[in-house]
DOLUMZA-235852 format. One record per residue: chain; residue number from 1; residue in three letters; x, y, z of N, C-alpha, C, O, CB in turn. Coordinates in Angstrom, 3 decimals, always signed. Glycine has a CB too. Example, Ala and Ser with C-alpha at 12.3 -4.5 7.8 and 13.67 -1.06 7.14 Angstrom:
2
[pt "A"; 1; "ala"; [+13.190; -5.690; +7.800]; [+12.300; -4.500; +7.800]; [+13.200; -3.300; +7.800]; [+14.236; -3.319; +8.465]; [+11.308; -4.473; +9.046]]
[pt "A"; 2; "ser"; [+12.850; -2.250; +7.080]; [+13.670; -1.060; +7.140]; [+12.900; +0.030; +7.870]; [+13.409; +1.138; +8.039]; [+14.084; -0.598; +5.725]]
This chain:
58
[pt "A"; 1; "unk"; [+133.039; +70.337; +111.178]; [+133.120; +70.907; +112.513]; [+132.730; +72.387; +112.489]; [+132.300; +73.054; +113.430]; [+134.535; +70.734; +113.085]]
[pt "A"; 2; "unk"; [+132.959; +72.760; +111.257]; [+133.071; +74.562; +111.404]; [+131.263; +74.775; +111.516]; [+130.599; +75.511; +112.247]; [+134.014; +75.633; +109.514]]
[pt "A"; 3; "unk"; [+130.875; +73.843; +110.515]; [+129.276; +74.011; +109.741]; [+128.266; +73.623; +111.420]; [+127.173; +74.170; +111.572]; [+128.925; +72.296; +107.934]]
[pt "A"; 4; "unk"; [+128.560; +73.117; +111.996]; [+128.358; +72.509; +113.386]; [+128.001; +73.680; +114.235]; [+126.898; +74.053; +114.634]; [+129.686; +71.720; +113.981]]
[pt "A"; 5; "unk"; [+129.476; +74.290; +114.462]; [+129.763; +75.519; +115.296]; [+129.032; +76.911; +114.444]; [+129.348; +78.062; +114.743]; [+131.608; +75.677; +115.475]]
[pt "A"; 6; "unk"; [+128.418; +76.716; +113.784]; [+127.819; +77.984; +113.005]; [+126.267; +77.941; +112.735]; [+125.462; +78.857; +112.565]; [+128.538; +78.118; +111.547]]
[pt "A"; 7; "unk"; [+126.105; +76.461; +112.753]; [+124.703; +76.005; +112.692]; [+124.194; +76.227; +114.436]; [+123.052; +76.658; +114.597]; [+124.638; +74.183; +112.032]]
[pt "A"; 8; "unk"; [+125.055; +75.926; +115.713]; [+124.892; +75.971; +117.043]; [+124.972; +77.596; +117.175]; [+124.157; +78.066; +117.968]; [+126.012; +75.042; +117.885]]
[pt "A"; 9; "unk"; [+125.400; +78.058; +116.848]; [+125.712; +79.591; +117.176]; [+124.484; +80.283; +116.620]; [+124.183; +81.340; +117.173]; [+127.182; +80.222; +116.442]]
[pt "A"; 10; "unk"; [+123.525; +79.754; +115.354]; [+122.336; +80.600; +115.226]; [+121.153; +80.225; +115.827]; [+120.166; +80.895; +116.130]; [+122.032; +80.779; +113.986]]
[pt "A"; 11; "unk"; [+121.530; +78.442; +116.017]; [+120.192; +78.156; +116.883]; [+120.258; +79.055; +118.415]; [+119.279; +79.575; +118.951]; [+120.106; +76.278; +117.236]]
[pt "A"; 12; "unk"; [+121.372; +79.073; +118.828]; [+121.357; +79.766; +120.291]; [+120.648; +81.191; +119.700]; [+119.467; +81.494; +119.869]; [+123.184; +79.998; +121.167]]
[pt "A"; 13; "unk"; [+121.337; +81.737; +119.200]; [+121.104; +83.506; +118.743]; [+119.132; +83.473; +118.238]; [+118.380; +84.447; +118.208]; [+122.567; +84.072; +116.719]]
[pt "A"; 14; "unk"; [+118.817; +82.130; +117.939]; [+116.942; +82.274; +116.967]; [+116.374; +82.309; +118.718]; [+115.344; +82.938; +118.961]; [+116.017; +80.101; +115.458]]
[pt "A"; 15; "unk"; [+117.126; +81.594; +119.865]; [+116.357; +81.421; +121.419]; [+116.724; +82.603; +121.749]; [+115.803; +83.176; +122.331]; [+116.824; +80.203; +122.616]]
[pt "A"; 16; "unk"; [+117.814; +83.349; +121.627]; [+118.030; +84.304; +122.894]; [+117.317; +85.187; +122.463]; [+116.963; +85.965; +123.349]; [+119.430; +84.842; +123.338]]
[pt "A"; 17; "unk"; [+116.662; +85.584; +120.730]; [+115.897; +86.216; +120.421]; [+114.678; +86.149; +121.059]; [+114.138; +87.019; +121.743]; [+115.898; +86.107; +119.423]]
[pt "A"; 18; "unk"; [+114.301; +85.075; +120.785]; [+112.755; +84.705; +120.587]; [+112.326; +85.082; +121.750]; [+111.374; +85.768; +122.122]; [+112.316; +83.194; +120.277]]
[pt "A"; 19; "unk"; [+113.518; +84.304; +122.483]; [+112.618; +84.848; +124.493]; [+113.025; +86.478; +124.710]; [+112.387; +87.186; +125.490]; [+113.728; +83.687; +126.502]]
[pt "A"; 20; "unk"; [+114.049; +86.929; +124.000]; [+113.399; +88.691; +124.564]; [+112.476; +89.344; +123.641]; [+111.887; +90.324; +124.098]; [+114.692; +89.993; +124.682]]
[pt "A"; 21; "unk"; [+112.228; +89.005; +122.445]; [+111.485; +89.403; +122.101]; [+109.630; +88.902; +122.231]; [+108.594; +89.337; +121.729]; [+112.136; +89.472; +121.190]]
[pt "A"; 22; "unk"; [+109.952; +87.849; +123.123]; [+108.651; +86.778; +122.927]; [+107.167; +87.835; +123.137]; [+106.414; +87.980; +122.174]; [+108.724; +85.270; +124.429]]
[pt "A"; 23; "unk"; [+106.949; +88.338; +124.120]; [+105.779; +89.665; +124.096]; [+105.311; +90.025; +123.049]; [+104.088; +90.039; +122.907]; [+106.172; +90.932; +124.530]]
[pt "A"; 24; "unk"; [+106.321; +90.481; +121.855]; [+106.028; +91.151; +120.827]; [+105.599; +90.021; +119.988]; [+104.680; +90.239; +119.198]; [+107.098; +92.028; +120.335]]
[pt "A"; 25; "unk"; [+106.104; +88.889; +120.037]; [+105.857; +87.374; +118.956]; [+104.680; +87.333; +119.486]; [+103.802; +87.264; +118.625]; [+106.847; +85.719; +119.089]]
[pt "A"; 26; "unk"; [+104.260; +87.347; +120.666]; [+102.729; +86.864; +121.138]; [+101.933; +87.623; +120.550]; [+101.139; +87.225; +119.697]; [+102.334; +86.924; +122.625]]
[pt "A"; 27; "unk"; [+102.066; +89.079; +121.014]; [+101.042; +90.082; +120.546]; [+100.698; +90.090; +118.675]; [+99.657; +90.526; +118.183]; [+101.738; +91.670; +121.096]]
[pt "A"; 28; "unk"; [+101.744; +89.557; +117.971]; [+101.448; +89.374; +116.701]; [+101.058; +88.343; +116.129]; [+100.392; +88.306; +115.095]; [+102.193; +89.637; +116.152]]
[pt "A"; 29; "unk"; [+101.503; +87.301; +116.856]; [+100.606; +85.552; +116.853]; [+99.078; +86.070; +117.082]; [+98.256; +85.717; +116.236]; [+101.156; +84.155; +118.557]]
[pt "A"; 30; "unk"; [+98.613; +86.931; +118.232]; [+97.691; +86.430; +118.795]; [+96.905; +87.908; +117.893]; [+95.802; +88.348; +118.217]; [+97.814; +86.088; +120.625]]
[pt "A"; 31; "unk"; [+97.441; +88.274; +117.174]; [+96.916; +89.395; +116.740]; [+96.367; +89.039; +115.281]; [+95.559; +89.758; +114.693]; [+97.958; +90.531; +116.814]]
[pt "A"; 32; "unk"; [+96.848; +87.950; +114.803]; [+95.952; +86.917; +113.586]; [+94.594; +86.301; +114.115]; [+94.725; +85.455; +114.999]; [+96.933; +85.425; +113.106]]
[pt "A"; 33; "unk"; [+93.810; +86.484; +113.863]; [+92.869; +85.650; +113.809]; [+92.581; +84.165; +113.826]; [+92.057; +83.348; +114.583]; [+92.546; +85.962; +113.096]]
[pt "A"; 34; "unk"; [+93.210; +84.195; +112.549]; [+93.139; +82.635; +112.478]; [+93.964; +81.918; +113.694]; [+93.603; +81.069; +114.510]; [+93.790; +82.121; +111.001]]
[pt "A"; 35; "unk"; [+95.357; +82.665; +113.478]; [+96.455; +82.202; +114.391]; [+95.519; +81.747; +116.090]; [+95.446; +80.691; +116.718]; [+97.802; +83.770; +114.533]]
[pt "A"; 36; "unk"; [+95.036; +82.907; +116.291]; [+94.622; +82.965; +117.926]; [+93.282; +81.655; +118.111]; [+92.876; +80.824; +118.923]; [+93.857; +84.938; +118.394]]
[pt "A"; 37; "unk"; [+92.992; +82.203; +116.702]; [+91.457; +80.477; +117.101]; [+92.628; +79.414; +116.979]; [+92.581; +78.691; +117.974]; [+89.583; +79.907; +115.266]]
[pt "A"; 38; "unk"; [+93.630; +79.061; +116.153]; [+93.938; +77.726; +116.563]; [+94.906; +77.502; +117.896]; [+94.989; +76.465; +118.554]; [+94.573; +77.096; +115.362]]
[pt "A"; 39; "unk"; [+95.792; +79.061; +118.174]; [+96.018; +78.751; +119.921]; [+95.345; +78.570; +120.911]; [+95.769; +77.929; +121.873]; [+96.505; +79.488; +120.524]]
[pt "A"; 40; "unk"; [+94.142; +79.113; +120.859]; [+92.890; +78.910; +121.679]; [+92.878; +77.719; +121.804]; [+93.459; +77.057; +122.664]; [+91.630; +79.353; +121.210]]
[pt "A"; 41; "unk"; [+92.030; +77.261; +120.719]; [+91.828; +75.613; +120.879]; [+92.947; +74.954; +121.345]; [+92.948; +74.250; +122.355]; [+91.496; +74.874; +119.565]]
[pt "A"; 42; "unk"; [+94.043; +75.194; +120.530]; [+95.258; +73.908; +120.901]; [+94.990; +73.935; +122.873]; [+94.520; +73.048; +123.586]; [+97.577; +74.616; +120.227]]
[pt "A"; 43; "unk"; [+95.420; +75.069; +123.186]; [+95.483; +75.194; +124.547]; [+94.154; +74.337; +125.471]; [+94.252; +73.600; +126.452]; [+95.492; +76.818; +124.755]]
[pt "A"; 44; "unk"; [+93.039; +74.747; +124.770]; [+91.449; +74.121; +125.546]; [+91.630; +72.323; +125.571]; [+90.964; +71.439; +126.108]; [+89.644; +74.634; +124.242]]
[pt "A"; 45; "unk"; [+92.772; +72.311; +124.776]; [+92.341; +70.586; +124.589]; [+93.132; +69.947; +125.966]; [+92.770; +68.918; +126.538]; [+93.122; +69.692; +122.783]]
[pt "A"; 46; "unk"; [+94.222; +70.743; +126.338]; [+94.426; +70.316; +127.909]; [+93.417; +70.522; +128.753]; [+92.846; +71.609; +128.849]; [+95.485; +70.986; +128.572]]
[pt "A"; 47; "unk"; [+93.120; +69.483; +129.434]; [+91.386; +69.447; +130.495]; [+92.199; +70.258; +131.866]; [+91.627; +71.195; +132.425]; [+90.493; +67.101; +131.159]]
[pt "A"; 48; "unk"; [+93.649; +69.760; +132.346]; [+93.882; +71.065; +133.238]; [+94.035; +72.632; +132.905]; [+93.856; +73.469; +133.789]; [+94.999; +70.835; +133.830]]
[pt "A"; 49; "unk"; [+94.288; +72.897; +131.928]; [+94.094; +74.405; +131.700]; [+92.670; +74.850; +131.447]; [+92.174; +75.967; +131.593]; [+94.917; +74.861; +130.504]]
[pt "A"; 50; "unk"; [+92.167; +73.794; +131.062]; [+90.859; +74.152; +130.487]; [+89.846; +74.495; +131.740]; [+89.132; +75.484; +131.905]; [+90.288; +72.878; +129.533]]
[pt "A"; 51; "unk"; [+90.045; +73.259; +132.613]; [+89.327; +73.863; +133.898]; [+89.884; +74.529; +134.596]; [+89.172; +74.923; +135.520]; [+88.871; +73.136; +134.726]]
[pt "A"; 52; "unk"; [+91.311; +75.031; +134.624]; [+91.746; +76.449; +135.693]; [+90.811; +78.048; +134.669]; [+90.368; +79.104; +135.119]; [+94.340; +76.714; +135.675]]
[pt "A"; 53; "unk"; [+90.839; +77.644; +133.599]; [+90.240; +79.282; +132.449]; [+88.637; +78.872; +132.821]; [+87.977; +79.890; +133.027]; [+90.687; +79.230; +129.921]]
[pt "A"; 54; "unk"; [+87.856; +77.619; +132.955]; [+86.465; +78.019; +133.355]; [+86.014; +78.441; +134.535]; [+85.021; +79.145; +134.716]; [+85.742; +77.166; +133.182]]
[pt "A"; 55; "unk"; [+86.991; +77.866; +135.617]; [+87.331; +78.144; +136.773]; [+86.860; +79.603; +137.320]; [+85.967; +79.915; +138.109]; [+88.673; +77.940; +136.767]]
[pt "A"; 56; "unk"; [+87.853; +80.407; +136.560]; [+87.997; +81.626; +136.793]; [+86.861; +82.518; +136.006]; [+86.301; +83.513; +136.466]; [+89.373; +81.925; +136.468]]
[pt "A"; 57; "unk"; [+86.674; +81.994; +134.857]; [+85.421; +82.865; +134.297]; [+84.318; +82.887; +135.170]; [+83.736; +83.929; +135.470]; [+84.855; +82.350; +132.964]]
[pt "A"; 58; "unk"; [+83.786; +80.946; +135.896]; [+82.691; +80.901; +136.255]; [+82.620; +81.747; +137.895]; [+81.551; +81.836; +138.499]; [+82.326; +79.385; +136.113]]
C-alpha cells in the first residue's frame, strides 16, 4: 500500500511538472534535430493536420 501511494505521488509530481514546464520540454525536443524530423513526420502522418499546415502555407 505504502509503495502504491509513493509510486502515485511521483507519477502526479512527473505531470504537474511536465505541463508547467512543457514550453521549455518543447523548445528542447524541438531543438534536436533529429528529435524535430521525427515530430514533424509523426505529426504529417495525420491527413487532418496535415491538410490544416498545407492549408495555411498554400
Amino acid at each position: 500500500m505504502k509503495g502504491f501511494v509513493i509510486k502515485s505521488f511521483l507519477i502526479f509530481l512527473a505531470i504537474v511538472l511536465g505541463y508547467r514546464m512543457r514550453y521549455r520540454l518543447m523548445n528542447s525536443a524541438l531543438g534536436n534535430p533529429f528529435i524535430r524530423r521525427f515530430l514533424v513526420g509523426s505529426a504529417m502522418s495525420f491527413p487532418g493536420l496535415r491538410s490544416k499546415m498545407m492549408d495555411e502555407i498554400i
